[in-house]
Backbone as CSV, one residue per row, in Angstrom:
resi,resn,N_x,N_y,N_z,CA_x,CA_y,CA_z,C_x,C_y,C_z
1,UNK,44.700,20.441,-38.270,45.835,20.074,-37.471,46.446,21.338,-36.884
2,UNK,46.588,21.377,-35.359,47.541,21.969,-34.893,48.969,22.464,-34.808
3,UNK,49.443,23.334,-35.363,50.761,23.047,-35.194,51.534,24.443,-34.420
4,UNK,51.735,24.141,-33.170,52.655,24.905,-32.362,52.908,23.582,-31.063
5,UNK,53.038,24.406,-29.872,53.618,23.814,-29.159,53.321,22.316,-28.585
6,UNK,53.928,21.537,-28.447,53.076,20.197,-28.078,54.093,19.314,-26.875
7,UNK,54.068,19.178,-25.833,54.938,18.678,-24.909,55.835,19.110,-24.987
8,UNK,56.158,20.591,-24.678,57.272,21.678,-24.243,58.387,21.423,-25.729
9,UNK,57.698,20.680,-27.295,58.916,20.716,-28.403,57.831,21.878,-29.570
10,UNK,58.455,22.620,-29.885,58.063,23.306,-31.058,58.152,22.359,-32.253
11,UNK,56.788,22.590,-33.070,56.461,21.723,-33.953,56.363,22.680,-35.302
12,UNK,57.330,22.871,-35.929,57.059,23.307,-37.274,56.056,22.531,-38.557
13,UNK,55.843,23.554,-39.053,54.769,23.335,-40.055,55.340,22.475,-41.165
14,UNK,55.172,21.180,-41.631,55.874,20.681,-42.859,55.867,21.485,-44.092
15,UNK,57.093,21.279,-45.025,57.401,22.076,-45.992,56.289,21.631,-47.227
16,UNK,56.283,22.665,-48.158,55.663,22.355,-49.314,55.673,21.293,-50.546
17,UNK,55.111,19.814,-50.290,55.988,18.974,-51.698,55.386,19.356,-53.129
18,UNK,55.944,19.435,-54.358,55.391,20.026,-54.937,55.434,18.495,-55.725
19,UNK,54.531,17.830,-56.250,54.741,16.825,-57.378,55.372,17.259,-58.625
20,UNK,56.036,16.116,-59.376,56.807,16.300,-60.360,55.863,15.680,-61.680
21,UNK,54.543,16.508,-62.387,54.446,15.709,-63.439,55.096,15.236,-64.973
22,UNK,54.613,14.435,-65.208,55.419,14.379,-67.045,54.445,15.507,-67.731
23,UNK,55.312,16.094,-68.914,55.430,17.768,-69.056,53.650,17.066,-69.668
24,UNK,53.262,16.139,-70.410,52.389,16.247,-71.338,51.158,16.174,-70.370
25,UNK,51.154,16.112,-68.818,50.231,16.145,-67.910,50.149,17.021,-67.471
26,UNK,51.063,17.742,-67.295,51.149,19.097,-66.872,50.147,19.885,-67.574
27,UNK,50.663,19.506,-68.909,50.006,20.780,-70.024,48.433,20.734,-70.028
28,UNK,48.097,19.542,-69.935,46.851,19.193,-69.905,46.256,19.982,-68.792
29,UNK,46.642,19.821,-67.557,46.152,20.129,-66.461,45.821,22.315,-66.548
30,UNK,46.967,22.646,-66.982,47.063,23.624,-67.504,46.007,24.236,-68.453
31,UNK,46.133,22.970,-69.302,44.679,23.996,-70.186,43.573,23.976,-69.549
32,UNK,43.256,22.708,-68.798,41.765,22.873,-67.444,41.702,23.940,-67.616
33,UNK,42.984,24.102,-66.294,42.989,25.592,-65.547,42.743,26.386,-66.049
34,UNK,43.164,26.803,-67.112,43.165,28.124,-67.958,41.765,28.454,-68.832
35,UNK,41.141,26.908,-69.199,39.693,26.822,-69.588,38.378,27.392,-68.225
36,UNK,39.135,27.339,-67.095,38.531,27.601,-66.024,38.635,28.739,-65.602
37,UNK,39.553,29.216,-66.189,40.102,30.768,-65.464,40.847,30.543,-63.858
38,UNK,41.311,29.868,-63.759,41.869,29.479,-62.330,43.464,28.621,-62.169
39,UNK,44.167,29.394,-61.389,45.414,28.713,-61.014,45.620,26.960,-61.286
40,UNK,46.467,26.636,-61.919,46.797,24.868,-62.101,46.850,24.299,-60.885
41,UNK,47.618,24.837,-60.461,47.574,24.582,-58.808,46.733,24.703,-57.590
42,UNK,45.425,25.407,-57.720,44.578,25.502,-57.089,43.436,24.504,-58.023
43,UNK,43.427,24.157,-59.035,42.595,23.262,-59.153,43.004,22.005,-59.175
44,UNK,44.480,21.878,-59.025,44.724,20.118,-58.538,44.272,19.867,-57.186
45,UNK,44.665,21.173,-56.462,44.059,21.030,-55.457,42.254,20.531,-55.140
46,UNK,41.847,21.163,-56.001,40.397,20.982,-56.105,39.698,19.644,-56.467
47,UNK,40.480,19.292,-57.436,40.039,17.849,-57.989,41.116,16.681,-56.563
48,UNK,41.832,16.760,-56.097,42.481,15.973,-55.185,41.092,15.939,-54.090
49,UNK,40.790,17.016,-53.317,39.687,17.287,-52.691,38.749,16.404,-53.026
50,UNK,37.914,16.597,-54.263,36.959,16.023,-54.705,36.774,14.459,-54.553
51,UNK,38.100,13.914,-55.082,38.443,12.626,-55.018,38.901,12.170,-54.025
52,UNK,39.522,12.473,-52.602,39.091,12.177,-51.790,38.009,12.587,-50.746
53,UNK,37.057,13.379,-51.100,35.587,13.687,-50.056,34.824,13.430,-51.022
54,UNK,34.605,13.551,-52.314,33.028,13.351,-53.006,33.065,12.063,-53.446
């Protein structure tokens, strides 16, 4: 997606939502990550990906 000018209105980039999990999902997700060596947040990202393209 494009985002600058589009019929003479400047189009800002939407802000960041961050989801709110319950702490005991969190943690989980966390140990993935950490079993992986990789950011929590870059591998929700990863598995979101997955599940919607693979």
């Amino acid at each position: 997606m494009c985002w600058g000018v589009f019929g003479g209105m400047s189009m800002k980039q939407p802000t960041k939502q961050i989801p709110h999990f319950a702490q005991h999902l969190l943690d989980s997700i966390k140990a993935a990550a950490n079993a992986r060596d990789v950011p929590y947040q870059s591998l929700i990202k990863v598995w979101l990906q997955e599940k919607l393209h693979g």
